[in-house]
PDB file of N, CA, C, O and CB in Angstrom:
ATOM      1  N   UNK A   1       0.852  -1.174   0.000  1.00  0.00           N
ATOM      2  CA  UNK A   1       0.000   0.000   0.000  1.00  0.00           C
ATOM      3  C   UNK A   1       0.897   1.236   0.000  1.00  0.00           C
ATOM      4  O   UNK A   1       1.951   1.083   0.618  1.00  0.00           O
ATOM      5  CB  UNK A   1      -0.969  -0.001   1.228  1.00  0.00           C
ATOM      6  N   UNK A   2       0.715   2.330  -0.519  1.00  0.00           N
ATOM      7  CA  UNK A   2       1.496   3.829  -1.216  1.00  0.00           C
ATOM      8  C   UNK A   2       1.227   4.498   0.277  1.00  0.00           C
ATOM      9  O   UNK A   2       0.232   4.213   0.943  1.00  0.00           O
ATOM     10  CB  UNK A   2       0.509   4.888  -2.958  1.00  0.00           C
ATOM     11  N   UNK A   3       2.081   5.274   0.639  1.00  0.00           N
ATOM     12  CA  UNK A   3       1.525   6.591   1.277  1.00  0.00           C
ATOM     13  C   UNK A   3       0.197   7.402   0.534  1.00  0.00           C
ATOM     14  O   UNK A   3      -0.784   7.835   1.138  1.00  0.00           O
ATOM     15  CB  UNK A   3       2.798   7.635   1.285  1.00  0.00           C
ATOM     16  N   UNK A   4       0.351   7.452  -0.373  1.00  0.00           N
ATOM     17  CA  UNK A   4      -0.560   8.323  -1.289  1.00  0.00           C
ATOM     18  C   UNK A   4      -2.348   7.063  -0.554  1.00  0.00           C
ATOM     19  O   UNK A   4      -3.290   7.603   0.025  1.00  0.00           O
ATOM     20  CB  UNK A   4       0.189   8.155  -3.783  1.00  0.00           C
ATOM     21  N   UNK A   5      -2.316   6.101  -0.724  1.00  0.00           N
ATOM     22  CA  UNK A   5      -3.379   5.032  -0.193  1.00  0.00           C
ATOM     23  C   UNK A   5      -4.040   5.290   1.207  1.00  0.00           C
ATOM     24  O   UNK A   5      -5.189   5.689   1.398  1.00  0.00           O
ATOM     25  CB  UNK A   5      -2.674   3.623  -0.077  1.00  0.00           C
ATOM     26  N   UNK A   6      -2.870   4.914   2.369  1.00  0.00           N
ATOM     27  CA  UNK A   6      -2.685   5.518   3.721  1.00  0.00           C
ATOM     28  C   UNK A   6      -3.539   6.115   3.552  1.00  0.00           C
ATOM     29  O   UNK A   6      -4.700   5.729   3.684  1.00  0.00           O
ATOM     30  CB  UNK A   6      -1.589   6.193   4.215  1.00  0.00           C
ATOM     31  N   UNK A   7      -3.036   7.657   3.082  1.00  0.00           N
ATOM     32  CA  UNK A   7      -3.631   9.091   3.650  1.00  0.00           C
ATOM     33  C   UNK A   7      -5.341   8.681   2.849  1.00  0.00           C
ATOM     34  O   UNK A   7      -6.204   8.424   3.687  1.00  0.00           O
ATOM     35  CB  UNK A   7      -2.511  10.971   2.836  1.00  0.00           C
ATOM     36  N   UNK A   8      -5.656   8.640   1.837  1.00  0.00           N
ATOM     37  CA  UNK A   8      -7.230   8.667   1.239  1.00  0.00           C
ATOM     38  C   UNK A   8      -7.681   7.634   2.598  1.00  0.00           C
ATOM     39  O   UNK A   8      -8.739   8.010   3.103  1.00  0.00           O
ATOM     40  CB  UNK A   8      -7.543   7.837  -0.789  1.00  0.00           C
ATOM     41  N   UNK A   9      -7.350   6.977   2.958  1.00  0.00           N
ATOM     42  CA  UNK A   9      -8.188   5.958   3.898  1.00  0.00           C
ATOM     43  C   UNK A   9      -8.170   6.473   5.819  1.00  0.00           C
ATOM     44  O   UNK A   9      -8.955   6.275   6.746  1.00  0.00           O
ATOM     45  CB  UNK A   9      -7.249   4.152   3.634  1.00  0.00           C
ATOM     46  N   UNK A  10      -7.022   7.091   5.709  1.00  0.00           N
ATOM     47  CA  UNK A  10      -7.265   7.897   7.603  1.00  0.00           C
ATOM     48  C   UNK A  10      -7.939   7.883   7.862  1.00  0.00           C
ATOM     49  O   UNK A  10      -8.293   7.162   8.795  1.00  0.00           O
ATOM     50  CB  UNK A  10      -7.175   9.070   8.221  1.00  0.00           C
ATOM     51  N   UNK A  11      -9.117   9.160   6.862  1.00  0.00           N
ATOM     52  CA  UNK A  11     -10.253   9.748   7.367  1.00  0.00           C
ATOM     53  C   UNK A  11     -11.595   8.569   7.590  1.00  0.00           C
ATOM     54  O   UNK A  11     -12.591   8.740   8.293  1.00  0.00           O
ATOM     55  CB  UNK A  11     -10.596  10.968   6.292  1.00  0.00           C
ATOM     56  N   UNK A  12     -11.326   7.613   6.931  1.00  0.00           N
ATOM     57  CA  UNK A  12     -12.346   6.547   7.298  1.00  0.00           C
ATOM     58  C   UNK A  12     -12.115   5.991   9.019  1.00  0.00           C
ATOM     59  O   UNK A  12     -12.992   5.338   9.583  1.00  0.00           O
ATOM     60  CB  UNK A  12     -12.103   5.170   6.102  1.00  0.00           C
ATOM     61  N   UNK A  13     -10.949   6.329   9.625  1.00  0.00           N
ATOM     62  CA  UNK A  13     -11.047   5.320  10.865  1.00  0.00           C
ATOM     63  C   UNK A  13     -11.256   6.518  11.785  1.00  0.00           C
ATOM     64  O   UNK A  13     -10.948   7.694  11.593  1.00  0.00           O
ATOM     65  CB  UNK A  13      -9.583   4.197  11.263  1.00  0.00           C
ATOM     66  N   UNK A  14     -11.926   5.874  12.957  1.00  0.00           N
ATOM     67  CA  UNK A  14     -12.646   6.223  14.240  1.00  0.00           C
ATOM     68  C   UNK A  14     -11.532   7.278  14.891  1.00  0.00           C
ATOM     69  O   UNK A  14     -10.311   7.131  14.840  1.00  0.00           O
ATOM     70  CB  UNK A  14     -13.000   4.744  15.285  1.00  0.00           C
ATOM     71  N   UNK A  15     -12.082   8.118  15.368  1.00  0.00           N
ATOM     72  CA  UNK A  15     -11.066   8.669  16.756  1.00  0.00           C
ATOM     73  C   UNK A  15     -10.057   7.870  17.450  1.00  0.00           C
ATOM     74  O   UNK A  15      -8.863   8.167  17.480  1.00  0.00           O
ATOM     75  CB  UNK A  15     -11.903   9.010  17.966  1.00  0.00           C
ATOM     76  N   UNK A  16     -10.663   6.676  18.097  1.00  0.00           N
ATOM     77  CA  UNK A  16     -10.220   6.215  18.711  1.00  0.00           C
ATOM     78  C   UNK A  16      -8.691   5.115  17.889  1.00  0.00           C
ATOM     79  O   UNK A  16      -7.567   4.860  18.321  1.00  0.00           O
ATOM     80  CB  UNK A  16     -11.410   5.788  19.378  1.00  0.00           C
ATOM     81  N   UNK A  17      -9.428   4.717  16.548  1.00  0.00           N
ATOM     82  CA  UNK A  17      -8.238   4.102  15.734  1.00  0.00           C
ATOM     83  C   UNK A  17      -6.919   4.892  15.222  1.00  0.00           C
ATOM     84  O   UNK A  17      -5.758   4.511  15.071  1.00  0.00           O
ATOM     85  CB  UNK A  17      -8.835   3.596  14.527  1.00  0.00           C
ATOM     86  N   UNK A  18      -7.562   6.164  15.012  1.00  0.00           N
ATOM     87  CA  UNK A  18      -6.593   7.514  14.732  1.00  0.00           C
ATOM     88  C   UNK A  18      -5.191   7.322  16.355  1.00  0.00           C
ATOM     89  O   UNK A  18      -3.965   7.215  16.342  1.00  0.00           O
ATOM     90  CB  UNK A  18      -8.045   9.530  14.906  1.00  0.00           C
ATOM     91  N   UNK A  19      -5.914   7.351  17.172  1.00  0.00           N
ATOM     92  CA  UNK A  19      -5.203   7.658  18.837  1.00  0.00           C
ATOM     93  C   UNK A  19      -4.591   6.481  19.001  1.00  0.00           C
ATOM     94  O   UNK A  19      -3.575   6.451  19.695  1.00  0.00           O
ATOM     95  CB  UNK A  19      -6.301   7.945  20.292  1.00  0.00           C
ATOM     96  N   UNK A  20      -5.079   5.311  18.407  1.00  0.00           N
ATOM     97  CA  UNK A  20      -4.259   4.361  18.472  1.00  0.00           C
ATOM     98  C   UNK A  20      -2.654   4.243  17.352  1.00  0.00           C
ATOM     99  O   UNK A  20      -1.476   4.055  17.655  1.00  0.00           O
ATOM    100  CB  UNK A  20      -5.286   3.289  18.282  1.00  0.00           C
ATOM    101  N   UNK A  21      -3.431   4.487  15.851  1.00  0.00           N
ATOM    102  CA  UNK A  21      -1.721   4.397  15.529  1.00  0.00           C
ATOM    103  C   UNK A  21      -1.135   5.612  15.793  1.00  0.00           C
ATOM    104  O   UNK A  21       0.056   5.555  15.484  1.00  0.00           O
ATOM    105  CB  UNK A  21      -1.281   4.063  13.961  1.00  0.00           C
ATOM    106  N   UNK A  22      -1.556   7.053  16.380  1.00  0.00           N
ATOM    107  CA  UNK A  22      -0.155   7.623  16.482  1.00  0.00           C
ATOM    108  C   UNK A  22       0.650   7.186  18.007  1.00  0.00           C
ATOM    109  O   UNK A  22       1.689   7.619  18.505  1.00  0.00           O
ATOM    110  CB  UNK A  22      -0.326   9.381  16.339  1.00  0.00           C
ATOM    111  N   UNK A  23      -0.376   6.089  18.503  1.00  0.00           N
ATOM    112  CA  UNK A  23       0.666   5.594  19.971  1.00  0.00           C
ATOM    113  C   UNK A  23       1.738   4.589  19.276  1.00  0.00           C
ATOM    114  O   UNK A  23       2.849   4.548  19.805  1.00  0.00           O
ATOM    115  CB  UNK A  23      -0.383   4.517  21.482  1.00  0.00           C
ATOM    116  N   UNK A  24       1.459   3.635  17.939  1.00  0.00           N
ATOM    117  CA  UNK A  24       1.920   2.969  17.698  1.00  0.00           C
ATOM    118  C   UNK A  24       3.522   3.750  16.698  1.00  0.00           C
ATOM    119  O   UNK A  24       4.716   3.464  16.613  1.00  0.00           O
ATOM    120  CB  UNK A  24       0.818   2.125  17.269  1.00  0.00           C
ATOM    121  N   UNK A  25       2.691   4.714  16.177  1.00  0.00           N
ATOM    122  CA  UNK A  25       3.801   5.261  15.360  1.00  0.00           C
ATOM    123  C   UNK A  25       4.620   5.870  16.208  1.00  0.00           C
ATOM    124  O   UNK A  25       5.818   5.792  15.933  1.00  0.00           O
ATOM    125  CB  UNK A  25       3.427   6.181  14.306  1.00  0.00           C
ATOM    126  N   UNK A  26       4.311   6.457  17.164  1.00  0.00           N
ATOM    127  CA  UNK A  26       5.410   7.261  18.116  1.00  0.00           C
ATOM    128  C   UNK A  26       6.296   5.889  18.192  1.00  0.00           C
ATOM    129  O   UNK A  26       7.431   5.932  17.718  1.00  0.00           O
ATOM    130  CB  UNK A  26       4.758   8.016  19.909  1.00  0.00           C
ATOM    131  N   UNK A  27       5.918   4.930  18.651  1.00  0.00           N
ATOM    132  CA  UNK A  27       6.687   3.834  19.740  1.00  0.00           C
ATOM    133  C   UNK A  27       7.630   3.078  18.436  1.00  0.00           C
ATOM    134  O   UNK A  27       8.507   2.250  18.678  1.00  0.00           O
ATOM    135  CB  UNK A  27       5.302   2.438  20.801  1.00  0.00           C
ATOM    136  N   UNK A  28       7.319   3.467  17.236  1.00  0.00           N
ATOM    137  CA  UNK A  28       8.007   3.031  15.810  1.00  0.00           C
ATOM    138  C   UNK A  28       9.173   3.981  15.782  1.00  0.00           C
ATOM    139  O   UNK A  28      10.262   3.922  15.211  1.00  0.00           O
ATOM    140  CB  UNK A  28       6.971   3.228  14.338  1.00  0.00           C
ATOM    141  N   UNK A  29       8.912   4.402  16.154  1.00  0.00           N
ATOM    142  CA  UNK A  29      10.414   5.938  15.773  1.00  0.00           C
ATOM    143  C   UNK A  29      10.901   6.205  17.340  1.00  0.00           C
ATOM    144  O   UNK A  29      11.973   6.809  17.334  1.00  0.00           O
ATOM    145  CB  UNK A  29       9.541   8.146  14.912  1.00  0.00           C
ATOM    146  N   UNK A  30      10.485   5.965  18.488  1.00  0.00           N
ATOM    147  CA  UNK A  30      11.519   5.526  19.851  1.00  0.00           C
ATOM    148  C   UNK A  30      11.370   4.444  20.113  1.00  0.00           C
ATOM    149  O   UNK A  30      10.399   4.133  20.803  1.00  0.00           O
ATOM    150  CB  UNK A  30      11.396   6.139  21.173  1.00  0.00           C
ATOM    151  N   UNK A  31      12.320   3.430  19.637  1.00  0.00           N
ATOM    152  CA  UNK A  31      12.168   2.159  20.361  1.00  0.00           C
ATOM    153  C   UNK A  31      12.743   2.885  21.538  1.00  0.00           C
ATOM    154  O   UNK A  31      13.179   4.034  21.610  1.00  0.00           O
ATOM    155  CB  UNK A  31      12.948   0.698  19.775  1.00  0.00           C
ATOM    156  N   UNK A  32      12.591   1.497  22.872  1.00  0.00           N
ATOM    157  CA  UNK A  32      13.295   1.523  23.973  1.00  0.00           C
ATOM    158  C   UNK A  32      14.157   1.066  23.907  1.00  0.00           C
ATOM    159  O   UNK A  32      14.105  -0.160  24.007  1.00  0.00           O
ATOM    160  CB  UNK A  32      12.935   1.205  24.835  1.00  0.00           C
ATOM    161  N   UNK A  33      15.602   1.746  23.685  1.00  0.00           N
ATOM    162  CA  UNK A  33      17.025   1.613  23.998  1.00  0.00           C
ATOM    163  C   UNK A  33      17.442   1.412  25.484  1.00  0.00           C
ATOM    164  O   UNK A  33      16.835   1.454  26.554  1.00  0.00           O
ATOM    165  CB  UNK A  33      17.687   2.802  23.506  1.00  0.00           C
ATOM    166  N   UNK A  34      18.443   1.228  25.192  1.00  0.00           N
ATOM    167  CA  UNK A  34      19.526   1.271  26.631  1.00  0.00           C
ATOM    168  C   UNK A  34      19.417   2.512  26.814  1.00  0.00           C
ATOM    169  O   UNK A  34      18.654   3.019  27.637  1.00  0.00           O
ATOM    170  CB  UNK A  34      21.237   0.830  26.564  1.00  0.00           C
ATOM    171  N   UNK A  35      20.385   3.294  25.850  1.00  0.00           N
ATOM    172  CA  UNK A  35      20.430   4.963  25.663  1.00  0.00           C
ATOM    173  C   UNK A  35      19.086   5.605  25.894  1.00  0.00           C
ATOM    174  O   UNK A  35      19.275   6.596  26.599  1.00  0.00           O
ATOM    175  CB  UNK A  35      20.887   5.424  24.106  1.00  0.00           C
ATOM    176  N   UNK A  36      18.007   5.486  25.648  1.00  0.00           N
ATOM    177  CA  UNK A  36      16.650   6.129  25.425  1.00  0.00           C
ATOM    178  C   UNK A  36      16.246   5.957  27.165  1.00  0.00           C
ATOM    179  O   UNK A  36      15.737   6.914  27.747  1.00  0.00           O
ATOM    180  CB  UNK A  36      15.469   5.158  24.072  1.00  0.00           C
ATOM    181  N   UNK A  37      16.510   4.744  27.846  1.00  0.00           N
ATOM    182  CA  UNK A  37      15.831   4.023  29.086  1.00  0.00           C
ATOM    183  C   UNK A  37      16.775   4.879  30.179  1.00  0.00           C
ATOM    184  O   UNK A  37      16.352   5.223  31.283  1.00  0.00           O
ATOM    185  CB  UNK A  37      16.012   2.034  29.143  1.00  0.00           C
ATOM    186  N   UNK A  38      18.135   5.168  29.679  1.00  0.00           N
ATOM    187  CA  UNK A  38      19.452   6.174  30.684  1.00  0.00           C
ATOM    188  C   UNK A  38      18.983   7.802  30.715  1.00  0.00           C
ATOM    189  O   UNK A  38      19.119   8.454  31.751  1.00  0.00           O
ATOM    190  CB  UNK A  38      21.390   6.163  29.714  1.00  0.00           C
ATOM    191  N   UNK A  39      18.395   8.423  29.433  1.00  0.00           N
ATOM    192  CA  UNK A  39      18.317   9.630  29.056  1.00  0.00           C
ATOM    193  C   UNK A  39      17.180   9.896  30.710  1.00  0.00           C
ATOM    194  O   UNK A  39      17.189  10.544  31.756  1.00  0.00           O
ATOM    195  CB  UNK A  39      17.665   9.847  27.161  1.00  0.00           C
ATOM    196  N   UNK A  40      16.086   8.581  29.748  1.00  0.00           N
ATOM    197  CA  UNK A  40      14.789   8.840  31.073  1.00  0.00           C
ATOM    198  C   UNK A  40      14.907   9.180  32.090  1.00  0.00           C
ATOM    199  O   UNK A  40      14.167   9.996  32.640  1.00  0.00           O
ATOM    200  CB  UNK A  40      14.097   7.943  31.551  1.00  0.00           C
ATOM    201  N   UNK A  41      15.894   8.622  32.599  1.00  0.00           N
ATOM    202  CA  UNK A  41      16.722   8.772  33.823  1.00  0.00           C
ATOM    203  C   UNK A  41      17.248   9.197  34.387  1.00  0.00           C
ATOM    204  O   UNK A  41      17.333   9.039  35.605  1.00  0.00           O
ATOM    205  CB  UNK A  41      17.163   8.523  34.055  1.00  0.00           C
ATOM    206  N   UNK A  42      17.834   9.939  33.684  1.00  0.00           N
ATOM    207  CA  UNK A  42      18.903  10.806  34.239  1.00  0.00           C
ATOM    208  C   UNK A  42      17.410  12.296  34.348  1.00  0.00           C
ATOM    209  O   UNK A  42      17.180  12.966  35.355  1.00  0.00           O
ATOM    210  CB  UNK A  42      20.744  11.044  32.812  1.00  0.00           C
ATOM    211  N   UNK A  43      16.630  12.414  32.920  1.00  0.00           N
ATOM    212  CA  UNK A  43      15.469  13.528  33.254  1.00  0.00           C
ATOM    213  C   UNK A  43      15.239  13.342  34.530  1.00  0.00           C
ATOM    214  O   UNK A  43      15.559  14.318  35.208  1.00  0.00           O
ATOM    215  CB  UNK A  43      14.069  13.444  32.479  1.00  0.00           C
ATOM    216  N   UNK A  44      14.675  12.193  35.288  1.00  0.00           N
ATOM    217  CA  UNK A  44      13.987  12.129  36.766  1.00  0.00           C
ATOM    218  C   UNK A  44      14.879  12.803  37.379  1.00  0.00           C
ATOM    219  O   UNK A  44      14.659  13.917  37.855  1.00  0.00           O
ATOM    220  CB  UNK A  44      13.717  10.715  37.512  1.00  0.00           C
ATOM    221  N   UNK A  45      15.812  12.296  37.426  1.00  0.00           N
ATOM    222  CA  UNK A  45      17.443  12.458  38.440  1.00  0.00           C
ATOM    223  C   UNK A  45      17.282  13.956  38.626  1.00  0.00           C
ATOM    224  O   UNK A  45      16.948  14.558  39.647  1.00  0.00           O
ATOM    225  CB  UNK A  45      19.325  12.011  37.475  1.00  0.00           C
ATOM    226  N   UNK A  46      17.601  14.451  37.381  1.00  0.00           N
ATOM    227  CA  UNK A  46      17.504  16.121  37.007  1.00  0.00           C
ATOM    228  C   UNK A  46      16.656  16.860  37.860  1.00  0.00           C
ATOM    229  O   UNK A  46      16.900  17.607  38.808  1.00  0.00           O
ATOM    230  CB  UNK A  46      16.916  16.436  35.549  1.00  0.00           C
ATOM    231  N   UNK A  47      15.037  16.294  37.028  1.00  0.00           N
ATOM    232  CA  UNK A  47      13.909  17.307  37.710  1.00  0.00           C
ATOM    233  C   UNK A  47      14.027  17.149  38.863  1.00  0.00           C
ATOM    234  O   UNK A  47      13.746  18.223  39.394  1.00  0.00           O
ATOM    235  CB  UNK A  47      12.462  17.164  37.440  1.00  0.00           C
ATOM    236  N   UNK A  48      14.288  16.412  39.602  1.00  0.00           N
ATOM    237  CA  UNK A  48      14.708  16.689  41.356  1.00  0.00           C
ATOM    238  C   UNK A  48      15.629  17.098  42.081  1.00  0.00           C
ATOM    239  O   UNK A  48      15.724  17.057  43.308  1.00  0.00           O
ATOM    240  CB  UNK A  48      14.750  15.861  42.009  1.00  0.00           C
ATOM    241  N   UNK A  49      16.460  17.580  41.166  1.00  0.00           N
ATOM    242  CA  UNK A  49      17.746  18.305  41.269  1.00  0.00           C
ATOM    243  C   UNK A  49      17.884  19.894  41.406  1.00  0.00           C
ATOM    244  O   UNK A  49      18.430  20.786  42.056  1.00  0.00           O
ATOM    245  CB  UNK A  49      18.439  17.952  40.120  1.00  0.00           C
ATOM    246  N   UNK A  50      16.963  19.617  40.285  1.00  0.00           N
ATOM    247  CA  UNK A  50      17.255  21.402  39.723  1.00  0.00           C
ATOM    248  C   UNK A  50      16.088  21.812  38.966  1.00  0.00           C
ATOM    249  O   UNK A  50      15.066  21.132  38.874  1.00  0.00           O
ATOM    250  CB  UNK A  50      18.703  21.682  38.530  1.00  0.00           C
ATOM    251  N   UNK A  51      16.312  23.206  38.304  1.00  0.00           N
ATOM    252  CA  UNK A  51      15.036  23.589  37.173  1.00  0.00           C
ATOM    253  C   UNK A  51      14.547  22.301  36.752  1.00  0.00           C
ATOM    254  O   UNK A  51      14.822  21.178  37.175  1.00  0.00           O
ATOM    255  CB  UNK A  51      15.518  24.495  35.692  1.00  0.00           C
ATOM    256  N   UNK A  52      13.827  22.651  35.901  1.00  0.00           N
ATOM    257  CA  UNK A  52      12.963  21.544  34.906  1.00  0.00           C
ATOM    258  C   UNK A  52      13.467  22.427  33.409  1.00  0.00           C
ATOM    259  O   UNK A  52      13.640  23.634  33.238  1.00  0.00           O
ATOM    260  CB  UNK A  52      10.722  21.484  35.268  1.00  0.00           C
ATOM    261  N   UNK A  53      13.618  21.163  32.378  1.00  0.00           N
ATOM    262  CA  UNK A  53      13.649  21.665  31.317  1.00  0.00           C
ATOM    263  C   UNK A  53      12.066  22.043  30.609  1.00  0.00           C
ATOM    264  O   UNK A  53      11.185  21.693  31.394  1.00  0.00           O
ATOM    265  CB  UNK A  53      14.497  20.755  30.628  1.00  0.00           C
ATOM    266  N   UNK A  54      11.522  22.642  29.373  1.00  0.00           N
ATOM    267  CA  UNK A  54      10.610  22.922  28.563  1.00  0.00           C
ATOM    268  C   UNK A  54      10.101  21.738  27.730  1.00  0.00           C
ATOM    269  O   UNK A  54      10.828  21.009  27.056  1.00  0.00           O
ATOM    270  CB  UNK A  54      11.063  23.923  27.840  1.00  0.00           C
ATOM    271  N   UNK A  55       9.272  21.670  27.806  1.00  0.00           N
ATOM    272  CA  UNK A  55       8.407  20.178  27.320  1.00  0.00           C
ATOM    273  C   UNK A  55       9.401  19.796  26.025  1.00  0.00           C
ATOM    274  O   UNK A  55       9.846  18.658  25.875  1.00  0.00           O
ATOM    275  CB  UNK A  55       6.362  20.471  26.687  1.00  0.00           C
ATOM    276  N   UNK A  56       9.826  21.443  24.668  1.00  0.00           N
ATOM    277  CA  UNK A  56      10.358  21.436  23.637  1.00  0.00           C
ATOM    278  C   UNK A  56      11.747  20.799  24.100  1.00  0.00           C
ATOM    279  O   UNK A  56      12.130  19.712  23.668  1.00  0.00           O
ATOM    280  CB  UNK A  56      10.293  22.755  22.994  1.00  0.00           C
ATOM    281  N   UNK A  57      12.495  21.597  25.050  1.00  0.00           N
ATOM    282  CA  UNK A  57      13.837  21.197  24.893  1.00  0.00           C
ATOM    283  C   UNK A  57      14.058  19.783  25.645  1.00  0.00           C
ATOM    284  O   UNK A  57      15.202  19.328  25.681  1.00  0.00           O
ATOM    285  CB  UNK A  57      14.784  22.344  25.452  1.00  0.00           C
ATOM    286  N   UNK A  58      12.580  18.803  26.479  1.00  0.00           N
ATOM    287  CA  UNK A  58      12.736  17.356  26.711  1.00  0.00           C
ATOM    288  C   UNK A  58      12.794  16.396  25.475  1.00  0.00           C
ATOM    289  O   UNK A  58      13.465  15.365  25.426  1.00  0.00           O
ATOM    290  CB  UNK A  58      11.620  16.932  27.549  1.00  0.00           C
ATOM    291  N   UNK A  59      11.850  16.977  24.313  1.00  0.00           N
ATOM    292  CA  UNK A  59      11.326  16.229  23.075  1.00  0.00           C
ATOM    293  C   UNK A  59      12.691  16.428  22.542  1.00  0.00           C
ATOM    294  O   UNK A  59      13.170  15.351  22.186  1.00  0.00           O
ATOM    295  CB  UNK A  59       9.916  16.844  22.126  1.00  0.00           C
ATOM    296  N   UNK A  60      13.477  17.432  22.366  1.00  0.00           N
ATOM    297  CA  UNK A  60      14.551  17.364  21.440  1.00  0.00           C
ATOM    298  C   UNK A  60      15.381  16.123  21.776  1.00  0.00           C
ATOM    299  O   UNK A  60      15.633  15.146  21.070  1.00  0.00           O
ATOM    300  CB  UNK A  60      15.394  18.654  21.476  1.00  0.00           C
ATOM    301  N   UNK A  61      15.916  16.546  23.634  1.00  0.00           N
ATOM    302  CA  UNK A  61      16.987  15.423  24.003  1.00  0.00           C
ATOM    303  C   UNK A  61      16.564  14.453  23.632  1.00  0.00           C
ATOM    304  O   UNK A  61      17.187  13.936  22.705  1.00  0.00           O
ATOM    305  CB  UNK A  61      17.373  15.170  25.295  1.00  0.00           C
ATOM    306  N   UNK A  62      15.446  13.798  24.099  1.00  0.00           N
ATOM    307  CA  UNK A  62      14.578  12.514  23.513  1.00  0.00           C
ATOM    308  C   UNK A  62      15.123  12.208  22.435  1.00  0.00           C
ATOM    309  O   UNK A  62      16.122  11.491  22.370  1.00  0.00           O
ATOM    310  CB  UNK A  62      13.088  12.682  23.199  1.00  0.00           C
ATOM    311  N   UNK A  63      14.510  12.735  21.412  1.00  0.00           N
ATOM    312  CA  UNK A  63      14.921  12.320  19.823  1.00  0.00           C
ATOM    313  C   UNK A  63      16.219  12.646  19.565  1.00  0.00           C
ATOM    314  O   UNK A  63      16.752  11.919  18.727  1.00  0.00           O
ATOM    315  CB  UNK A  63      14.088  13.048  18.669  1.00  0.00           C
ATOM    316  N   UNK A  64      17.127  13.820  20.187  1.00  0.00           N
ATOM    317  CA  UNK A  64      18.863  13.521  20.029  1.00  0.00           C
ATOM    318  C   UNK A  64      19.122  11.718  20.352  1.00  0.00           C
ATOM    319  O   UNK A  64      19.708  11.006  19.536  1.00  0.00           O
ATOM    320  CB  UNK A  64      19.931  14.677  21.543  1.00  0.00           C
ATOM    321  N   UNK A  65      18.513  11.140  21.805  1.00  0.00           N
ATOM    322  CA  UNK A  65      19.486  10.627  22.002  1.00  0.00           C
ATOM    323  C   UNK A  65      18.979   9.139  21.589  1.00  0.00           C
ATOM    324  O   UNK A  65      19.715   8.172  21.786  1.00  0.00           O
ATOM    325  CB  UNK A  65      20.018  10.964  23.334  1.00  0.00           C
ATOM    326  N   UNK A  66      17.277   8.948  20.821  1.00  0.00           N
ATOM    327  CA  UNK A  66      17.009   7.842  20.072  1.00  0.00           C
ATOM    328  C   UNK A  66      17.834   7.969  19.075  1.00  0.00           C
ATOM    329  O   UNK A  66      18.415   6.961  18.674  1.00  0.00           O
ATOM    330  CB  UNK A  66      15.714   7.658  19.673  1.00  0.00           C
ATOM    331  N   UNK A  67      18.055   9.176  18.487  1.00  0.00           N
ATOM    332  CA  UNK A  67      18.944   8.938  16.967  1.00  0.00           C
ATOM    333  C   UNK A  67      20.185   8.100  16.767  1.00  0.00           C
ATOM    334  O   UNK A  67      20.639   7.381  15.877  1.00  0.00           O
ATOM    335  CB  UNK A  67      19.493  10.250  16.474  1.00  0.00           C
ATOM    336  N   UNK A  68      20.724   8.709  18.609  1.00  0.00           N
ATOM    337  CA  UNK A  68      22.656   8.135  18.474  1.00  0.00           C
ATOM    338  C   UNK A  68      22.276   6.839  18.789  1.00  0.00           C
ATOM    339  O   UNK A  68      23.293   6.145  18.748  1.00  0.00           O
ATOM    340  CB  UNK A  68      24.167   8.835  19.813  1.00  0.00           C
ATOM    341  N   UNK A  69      21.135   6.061  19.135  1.00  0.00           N
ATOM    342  CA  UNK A  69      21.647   4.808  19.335  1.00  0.00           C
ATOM    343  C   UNK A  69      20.869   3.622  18.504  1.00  0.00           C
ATOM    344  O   UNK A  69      20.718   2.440  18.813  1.00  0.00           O
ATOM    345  CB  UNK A  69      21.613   4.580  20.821  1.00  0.00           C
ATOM    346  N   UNK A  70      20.460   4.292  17.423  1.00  0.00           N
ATOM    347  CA  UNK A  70      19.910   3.823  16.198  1.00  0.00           C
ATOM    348  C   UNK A  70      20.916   2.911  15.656  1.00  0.00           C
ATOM    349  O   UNK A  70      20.718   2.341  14.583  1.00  0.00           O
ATOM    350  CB  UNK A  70      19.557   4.940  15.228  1.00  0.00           C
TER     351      UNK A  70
END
């Protein structure tokens, strides 16, 4: 099936089928790494440390540090 296919057919599925693959597609593009499962971690560590980072600059590290261990 085309991307071009995909997209004409979205609009046929439910709310709820929509909410389901973008949980699935997120979890397609971060697997759970070693690296990804340490980052998490160290965030907790952090936010109880000190400031908190911005929702934007958590999503970046996130996806910096799924990329390096691709």
């Amino acid at each position: 099936m085309s991307i071009k296919e995909i997209l004409e057919e979205l609009p046929k599925l439910s709310r709820e089928e929509r909410q389901h693959l973008r949980i699935w597609l997120d979890s397609e593009d971060f697997p759970e790494t070693d690296a990804l499962l340490a980052a998490v971690e160290e965030g907790f560590r952090s936010m109880e440390q000190g400031p908190m980072r911005s929702l934007e600059e958590a999503r970046q590290t996130v996806k910096r540090c799924a990329t390096r261990s691709k």
